[in-house]
N, C-alpha and C positions, 0 to 999 in steps of 0.2 A: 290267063292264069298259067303259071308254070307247068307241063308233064312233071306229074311224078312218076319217078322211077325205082326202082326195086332199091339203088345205091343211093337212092337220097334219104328212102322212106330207112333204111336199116342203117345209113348216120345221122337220123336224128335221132333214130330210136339208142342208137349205142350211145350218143350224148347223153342222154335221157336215162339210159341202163348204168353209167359211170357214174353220174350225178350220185342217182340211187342206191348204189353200191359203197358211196361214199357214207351213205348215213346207215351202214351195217345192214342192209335189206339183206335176205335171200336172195341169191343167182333169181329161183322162180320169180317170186314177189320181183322183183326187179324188175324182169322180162316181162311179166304181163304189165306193170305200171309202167315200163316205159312202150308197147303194146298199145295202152290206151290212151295214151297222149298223142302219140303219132295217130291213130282213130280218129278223135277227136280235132288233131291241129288239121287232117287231110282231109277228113269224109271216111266215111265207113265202106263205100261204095269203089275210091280209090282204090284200098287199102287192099279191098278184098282181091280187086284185079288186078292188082300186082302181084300178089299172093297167090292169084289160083295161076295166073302166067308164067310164072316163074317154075323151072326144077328145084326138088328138093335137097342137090349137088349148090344148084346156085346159091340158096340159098343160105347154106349151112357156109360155102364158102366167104359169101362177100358177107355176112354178119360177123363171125367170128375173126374177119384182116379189120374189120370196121371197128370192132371192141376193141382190138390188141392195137392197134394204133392209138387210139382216145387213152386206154388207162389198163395196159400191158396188165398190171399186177393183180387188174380183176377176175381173172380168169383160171 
């Protein structure tokens, strides 16, 4: 099975956040539905260890190059 890793698990999820954004969701609503996709497409148990692995610098960085690449204008 493939490693997941922090930049695979936040471009699916920014896939998944753009999709969402497309159909007028809230930014929130957004982010946790595409949140629980990625949940559910990875493991809970993934998810979480990449989450707790990870800084909260890294994070905020590689999610928001990840969204602004997918759909610039959602942001």
């Amino acid at each position: 099975m493939l490693e997941l890793t922090l930049a695979s698990l936040l471009n699916t999820m920014s896939a998944d956040f753009c999709a969402l954004m497309e159909t007028e969701k809230d930014v929130v609503k957004a982010t946790f539905l595409a949140y629980s996709m990625a949940n559910k497409q990875y493991g809970p148990d993934n998810v979480i260890q990449i989450i707790n692995d990870a800084s909260p610098l890294e994070i905020k960085s590689l999610a928001v190059s990840s969204v602004i690449t997918k759909c610039p204008n959602k942001l």
